[in-house]
C-alpha positions as CSV (number, residue, x, y, z in Angstrom):
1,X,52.1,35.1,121.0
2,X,48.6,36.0,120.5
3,X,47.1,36.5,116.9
4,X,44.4,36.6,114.6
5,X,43.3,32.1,114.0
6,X,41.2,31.4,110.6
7,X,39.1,28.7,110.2
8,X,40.5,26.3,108.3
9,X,39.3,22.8,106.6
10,X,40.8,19.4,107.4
11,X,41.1,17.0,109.1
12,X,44.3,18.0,111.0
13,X,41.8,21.5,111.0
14,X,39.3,20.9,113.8
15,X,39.7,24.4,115.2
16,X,40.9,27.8,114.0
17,X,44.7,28.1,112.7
18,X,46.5,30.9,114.4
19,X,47.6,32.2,111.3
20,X,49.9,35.2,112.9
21,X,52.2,32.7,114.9
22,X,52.2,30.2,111.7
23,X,53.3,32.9,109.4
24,X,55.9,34.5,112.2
25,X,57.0,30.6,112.4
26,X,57.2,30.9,108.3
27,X,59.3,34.2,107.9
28,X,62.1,33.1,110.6
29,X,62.9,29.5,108.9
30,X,63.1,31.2,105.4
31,X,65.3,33.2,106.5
32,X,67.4,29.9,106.1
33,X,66.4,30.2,102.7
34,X,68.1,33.7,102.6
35,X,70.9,32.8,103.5
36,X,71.2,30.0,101.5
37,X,70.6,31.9,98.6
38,X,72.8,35.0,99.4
39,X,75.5,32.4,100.5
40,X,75.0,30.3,97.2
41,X,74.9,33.7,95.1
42,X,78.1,36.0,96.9
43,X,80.6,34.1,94.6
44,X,78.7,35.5,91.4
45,X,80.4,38.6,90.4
46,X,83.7,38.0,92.7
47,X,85.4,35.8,90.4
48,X,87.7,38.2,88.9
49,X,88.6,39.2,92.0
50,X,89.3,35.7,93.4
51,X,91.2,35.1,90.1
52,X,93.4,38.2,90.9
53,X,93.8,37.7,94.4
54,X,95.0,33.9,94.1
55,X,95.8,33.7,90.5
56,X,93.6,31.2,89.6
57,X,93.5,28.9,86.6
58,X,90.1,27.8,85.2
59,X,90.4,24.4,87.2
60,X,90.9,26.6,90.2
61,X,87.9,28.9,89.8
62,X,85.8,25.9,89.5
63,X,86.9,24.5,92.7
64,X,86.7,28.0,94.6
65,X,83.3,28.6,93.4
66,X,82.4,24.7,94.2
67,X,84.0,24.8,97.4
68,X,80.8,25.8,99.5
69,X,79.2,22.8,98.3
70,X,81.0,20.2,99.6
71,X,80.5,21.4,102.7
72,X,76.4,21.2,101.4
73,X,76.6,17.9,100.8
74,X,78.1,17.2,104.6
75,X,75.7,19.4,106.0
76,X,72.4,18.2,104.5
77,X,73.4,14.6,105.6
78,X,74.7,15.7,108.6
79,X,71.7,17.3,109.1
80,X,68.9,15.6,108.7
81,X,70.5,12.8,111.5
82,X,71.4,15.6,113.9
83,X,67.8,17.4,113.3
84,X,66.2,13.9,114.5
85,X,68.5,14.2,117.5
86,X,68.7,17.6,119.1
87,X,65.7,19.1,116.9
88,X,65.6,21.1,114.1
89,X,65.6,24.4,115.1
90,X,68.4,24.0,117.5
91,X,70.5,23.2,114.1
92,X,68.9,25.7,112.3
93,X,70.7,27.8,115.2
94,X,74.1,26.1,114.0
95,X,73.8,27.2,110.5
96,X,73.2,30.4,111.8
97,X,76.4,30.5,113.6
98,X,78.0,29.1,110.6
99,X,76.9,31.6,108.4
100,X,78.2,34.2,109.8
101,X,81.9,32.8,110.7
102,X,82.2,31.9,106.7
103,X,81.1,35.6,105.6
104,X,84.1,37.0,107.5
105,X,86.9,34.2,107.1
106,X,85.9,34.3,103.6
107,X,86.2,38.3,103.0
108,X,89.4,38.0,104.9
109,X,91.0,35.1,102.9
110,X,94.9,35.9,102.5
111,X,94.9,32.7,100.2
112,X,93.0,30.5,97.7
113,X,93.4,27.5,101.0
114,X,92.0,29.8,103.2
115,X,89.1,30.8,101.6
116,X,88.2,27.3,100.3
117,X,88.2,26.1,104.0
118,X,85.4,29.2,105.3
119,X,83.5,28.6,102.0
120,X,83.0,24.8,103.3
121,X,82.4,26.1,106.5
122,X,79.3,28.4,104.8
123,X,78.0,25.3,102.9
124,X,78.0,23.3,106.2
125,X,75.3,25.8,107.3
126,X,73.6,25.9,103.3
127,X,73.3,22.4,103.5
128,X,71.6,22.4,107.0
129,X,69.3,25.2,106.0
130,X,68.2,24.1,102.7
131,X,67.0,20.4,103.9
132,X,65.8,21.5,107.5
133,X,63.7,24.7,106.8
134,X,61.4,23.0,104.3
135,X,60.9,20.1,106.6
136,X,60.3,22.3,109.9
137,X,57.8,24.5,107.8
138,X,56.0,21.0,106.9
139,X,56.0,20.0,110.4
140,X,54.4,22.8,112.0
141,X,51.8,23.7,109.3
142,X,48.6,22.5,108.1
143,X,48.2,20.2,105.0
144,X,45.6,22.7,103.4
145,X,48.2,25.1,103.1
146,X,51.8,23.2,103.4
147,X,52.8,23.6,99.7
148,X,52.5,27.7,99.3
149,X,54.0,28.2,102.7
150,X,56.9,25.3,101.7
151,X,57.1,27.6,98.6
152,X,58.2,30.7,100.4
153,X,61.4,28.8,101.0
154,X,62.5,29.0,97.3
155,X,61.5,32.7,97.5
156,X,63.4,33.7,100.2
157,X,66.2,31.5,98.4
158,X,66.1,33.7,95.3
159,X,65.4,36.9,97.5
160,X,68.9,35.9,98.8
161,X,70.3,35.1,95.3
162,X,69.1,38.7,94.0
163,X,70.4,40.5,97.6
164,X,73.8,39.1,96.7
165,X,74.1,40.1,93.0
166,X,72.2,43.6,94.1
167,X,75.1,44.4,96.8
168,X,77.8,43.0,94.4
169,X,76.5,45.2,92.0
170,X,76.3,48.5,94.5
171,X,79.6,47.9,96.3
172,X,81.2,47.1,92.4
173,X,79.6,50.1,91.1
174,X,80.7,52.5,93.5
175,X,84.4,50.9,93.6
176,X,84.6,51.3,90.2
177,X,85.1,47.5,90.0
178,X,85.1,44.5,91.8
179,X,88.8,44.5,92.3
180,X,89.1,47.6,93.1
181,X,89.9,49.3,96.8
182,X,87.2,50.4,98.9
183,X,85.8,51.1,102.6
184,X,88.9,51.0,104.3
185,X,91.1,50.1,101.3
186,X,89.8,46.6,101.2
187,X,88.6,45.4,97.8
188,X,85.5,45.8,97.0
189,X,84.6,41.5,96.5
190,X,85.6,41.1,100.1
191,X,83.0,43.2,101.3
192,X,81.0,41.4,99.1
193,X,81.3,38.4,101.3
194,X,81.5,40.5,104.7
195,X,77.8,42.1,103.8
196,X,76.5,38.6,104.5
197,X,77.6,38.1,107.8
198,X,74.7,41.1,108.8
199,X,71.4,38.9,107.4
200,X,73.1,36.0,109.3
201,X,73.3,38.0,112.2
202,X,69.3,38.5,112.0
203,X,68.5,35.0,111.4
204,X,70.5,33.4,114.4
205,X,68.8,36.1,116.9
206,X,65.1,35.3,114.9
207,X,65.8,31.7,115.6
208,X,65.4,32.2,119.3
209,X,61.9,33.1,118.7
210,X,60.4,29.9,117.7
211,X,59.6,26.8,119.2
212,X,60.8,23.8,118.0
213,X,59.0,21.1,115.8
214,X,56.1,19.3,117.5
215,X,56.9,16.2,115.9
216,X,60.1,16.2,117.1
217,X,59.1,17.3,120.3
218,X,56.4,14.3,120.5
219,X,59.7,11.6,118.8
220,X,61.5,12.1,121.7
221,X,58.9,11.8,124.4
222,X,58.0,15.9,125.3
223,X,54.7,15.4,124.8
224,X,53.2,18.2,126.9
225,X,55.7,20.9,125.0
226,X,54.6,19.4,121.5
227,X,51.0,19.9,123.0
228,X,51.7,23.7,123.8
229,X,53.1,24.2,120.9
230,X,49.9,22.5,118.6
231,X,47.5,24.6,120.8
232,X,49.1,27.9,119.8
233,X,49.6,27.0,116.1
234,X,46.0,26.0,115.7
235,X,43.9,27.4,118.4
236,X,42.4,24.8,120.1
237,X,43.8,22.5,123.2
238,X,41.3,19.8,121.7
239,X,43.1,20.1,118.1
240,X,46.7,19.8,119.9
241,X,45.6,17.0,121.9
242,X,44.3,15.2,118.8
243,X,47.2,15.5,116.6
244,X,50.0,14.5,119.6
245,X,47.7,11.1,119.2
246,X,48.2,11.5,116.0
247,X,52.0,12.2,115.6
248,X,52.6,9.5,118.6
249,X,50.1,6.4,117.0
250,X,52.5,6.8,113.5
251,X,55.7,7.2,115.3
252,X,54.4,4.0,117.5
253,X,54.4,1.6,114.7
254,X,58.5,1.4,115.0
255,X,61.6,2.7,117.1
256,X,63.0,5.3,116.7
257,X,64.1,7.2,113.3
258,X,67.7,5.5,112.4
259,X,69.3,5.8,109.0
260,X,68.8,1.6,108.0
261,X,65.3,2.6,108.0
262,X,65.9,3.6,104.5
263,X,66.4,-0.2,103.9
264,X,63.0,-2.2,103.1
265,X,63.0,-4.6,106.0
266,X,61.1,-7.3,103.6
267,X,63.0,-6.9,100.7
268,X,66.4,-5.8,101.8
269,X,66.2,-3.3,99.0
270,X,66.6,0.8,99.1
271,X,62.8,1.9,99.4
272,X,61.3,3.0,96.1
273,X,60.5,6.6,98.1
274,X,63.9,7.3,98.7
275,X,65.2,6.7,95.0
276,X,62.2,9.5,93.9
277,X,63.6,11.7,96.7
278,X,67.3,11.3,95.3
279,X,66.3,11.5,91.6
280,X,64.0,14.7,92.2
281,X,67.3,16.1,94.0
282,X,69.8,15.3,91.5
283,X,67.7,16.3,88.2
284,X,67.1,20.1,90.1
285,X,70.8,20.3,89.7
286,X,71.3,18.4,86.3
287,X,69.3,20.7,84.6
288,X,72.0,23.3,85.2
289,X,70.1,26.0,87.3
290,X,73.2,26.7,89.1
291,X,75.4,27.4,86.3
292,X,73.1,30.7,85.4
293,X,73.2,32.0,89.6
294,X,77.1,31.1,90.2
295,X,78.8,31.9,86.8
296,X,76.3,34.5,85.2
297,X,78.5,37.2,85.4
298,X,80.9,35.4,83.6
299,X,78.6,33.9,81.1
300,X,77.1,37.0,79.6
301,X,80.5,39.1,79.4
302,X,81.9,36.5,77.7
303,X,78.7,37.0,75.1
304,X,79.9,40.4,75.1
305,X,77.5,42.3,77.9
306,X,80.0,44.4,80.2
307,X,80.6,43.5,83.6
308,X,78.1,46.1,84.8
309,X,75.3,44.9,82.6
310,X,76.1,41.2,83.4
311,X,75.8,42.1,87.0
312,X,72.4,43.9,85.9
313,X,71.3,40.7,83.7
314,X,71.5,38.6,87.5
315,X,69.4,41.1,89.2
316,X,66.7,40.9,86.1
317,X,67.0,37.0,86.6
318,X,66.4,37.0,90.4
319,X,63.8,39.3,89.5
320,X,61.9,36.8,87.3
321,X,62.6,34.4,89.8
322,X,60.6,36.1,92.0
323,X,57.6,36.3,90.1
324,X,57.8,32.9,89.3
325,X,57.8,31.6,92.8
326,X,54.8,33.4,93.9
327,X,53.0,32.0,91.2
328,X,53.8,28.7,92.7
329,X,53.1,29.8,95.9
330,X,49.2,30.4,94.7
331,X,48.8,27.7,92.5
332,X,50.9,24.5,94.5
333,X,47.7,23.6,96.8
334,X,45.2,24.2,93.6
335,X,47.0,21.8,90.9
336,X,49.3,19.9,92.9
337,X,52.8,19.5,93.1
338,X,53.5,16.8,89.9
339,X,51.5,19.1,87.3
340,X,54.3,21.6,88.0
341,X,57.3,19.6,87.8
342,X,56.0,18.4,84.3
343,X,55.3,21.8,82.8
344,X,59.0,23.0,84.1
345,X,60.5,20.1,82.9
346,X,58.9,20.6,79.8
347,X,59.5,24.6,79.0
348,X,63.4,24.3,80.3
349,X,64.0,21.5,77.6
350,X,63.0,23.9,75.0
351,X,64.0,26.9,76.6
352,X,67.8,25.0,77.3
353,X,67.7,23.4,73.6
354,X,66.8,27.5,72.3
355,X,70.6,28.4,74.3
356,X,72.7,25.5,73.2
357,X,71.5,26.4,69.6
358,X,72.4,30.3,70.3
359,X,76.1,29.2,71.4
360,X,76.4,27.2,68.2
361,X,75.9,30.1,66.2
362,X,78.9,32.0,67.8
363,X,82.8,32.4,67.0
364,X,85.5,32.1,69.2
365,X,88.3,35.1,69.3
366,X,90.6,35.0,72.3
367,X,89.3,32.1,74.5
368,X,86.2,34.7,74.3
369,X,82.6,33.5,72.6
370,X,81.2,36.4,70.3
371,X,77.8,35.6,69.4
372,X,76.4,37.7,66.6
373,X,72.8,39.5,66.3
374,X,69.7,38.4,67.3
375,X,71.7,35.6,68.7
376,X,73.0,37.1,71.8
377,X,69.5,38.5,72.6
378,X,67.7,35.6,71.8
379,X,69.9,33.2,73.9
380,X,69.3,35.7,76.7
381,X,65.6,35.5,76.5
382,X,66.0,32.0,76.5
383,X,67.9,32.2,79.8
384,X,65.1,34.0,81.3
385,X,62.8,31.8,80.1
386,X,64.2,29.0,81.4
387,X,64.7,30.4,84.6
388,X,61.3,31.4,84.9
389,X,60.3,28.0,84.0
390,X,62.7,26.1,87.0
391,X,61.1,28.6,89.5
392,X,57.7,28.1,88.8
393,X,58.1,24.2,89.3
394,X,61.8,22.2,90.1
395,X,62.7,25.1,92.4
396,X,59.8,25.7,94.8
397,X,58.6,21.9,94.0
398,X,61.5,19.7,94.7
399,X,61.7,20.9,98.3
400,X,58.3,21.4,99.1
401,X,58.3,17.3,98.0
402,X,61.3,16.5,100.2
403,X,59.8,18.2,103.2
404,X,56.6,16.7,102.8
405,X,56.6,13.3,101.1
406,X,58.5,11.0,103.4
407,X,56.8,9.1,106.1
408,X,57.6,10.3,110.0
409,X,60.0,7.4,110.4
410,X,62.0,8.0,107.8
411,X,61.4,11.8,107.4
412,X,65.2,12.6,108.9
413,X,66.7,10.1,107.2
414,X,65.2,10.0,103.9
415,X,66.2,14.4,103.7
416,X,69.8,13.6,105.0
417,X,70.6,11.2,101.5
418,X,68.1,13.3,99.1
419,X,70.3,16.4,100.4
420,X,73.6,14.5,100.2
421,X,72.8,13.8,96.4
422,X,71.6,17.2,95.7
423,X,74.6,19.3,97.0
424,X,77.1,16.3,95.1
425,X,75.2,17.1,91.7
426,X,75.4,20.7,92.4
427,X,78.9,20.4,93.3
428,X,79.4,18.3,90.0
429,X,77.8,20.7,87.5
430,X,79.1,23.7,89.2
431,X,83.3,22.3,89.0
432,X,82.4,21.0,85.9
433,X,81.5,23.9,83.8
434,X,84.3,26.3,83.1
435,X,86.7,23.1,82.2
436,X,83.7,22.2,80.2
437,X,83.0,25.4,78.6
438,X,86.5,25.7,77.8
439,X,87.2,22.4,76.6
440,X,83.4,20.8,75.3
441,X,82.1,24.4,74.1
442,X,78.7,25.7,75.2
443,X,76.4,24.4,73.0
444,X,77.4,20.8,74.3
445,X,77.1,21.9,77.4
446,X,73.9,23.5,77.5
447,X,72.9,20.6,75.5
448,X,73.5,18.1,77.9
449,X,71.4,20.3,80.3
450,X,68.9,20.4,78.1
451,X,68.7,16.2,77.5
452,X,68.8,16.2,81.8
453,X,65.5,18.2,81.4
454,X,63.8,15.8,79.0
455,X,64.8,12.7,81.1
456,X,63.7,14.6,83.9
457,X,59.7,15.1,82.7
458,X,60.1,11.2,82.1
459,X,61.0,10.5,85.3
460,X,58.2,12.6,87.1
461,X,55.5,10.9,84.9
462,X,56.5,7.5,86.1
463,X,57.8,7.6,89.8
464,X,56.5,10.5,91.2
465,X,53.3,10.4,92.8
466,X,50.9,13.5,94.4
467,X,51.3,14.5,97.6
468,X,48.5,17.4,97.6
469,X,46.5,17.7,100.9
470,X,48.0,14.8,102.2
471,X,48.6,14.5,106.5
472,X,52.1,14.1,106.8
473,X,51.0,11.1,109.2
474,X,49.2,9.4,105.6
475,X,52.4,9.3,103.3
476,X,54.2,5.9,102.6
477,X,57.1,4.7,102.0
């Protein structure tokens, strides 16, 4: 593909970036990061159909709604190994293909067993998605400008979260409800889940449109196609022939990427890198992000909002998610990645502290929490807030950081076990919260999000270290 090439500085920079193919490279692999937001965000506002349709208990709707991401945690591991074996594109294609069989066996569910099986199926592709599209887009772009094109990943993530509540809100609308019959007598939430099958349809076809990662290309041996690839993405056959030296002198220093690499050879101890990997994984889910995308519905008509304006209050968060994200997107390769994480760290303890308080204040009538004025609006400022606050910083960051800060060797590897912990707190905090809600109360709960938070800005300021305009070929492990 021809296109416009800017000059760039840097040392991986010698000649001029071709800027078209990088940003047509870009816009395919978030699509991933569509999906895996849509997929992620479908459930939200189907819940009282699931419940009617199976009869589910509050143990049940947990485990519905956390069904997709045990099949996350199996495909991030699964695919970070398999992405250092048959490339990450080709499994890129995969989740593609797994997409779109979960939207339909998942919209056609006669029974709770049934649709728990093509959820896992969906998060199998999630999983794959969310670890592999952040580290193809740092693999095939240049330092100066890794972290804001990383970022678009979270984008298109919340882009997919806001597409799902937008269509569960326009097919609910115009059924009158989401239980309620429509195109061809189906109810309305299982069109809810077959809508997705159409972006997944787009990505798998987009896929076959890019090349593969030259550092993949140059791990197992296809040095001339890594070198093709290199001279289209920055200009210059000299450039490409530099930086296959480059990729081939790291990956030269050991054998090929295996998963006991994660071991310190010298010590026999799990490298420090891959505990800051896990930890900056686990806290993104600790902090309870999920709990606002998968149960917001839920949440705000429980507070008394109807189900129409709690599907409205989701699009107004994705909304704000949005704008967050591409303020990280212009700032990430200005301040750095580790200035971010603090602030967000920061504003969502307060922000999730303001919430907890909120619930305290409210009275419990039917199972149902009735929070009187201001409290209900201030709690759902708050909300916002603190959603704005995880987007600007732990939700762009933490994967621009994964896709970037382990060393070649260990890239694969290190993703595959960061990913594995991610999707098993995610899957942990989403089960968890309508027993705990029911059982705990809310202000606990959001309380305990709020302490994760706090440890979390501790954590950052002592184990995490910058990885602004660094060569993928210079970080350590």
């Amino acid at each position: 593909m021809a296109g416009a090439t800017v000059a760039m500085d840097g040392p991986e920079l010698s000649g001029r970036v071709n800027m078209a193919f990088i940003a047509l490279i870009v816009a395919v692999a978030t699509i991933g990061g569509f999906m895996f937001g849509y997929d992620s965000g479908v459930i939200n506002g189907t819940q009282e159909g699931l419940n009617s349709a199976f009869n589910l208990a509050a143990l049940g709707t947990g485990i519905t709604v956390g069904a997709i991401l045990i099949g996350c945690a199996i495909g991030a591991f699964v695919a970070g190994r398999l992405g250092d074996r048959i490339g990450r594109r080709s499994v890129m294609i995969i989740s593609a293909l797994l997409f779109m069989g979960s939207a339909l066996a998942a919209g056609a569910a006669g029974s709770a067993t049934v649709f728990i099986i093509a959820r896992i199926i969906g998060g199998l592709g999630v999983g794959a998605a969310s670890i592999l599209t952040p580290a193809y887009i740092s693999e095939v772009t240049p330092a100066g400008i890794r972290g804001r094109l990383s970022s678009v990943q979270q984008v298109m993530i919340i882009i997919g979260l806001t597409g799902a509540f937008v269509a569960n809100y326009a097919l609910a609308a115009n059924a009158g409800s989401s239980t309620s019959p429509f195109w061809l007598g189906y109810a309305a939430w299982r069109w809810m889940f077959w809508m997705q099958a159409i972006p997944a349809a787009v990505y798998f076809v987009a896929l076959l449109l890019i090349p593969e990662s030259p550092r993949f290309l140059v791990s197992r041996g296809r040095d001339d196609h890594a070198r093709a690839v290199l001279a289209r993405l920055f200009g210059s056959a000299g450039a490409a022939d530099d930086k296959v030296a480059e990729i081939r002198a790291s990956l030269a220093k050991d054998h090929r990427p295996r998963l006991s690499d994660l071991i310190n050879r010298e010590t026999g101890k799990v490298r420090r890198i891959v505990w800051v990997g896990i930890g900056l994984a686990v806290f993104q889910q600790l902090v309870g992000i999920n709990i606002v995308f998968y149960y917001g519905s839920v949440l705000w008509q429980s507070v008394g909002f109807s189900e129409n304006d709690a599907l409205l209050i989701n699009i107004l968060s994705g909304s704000l998610s949005i704008i967050a994200c591409l303020f990280t997107i212009l700032t990430i390769d200005r301040i750095g990645r580790k200035p971010l994480l603090v602030v967000g760290s920061a504003g969502m303890t307060v922000t999730l502290a303001v919430v907890a308080l909120c619930f305290a204040t409210g009275t419990f009538a039917n199972g149902t929490l009735h929070l009187d004025d201001p409290y209900g609006l201030i709690a759902l400022i708050a909300a916002n807030v603190y959603v704005i606050f995880f987007n600007l910083s732990w939700g762009p960051v933490m994967w621009v950081m994964l896709g970037e800060m382990f060393p070649n060797q260990i890239r694969g590897s290190g993703l595959a076990v960061s990913g594995f912990a991610q999707w098993i707190a995610n899957f942990g905090i989403s089960v968890s919260f309508p027993w705990l809600a029911d059982n705990v109360g809310l202000p606990i709960t959001y309380g305990f999000y709020a302490a994760a938070a706090l440890v979390s800005f501790f954590f950052v300021k002592a184990m995490v270290h910058e990885t602004r305009g660094r060569e993928l070929e210079e970080m350590e492990g």
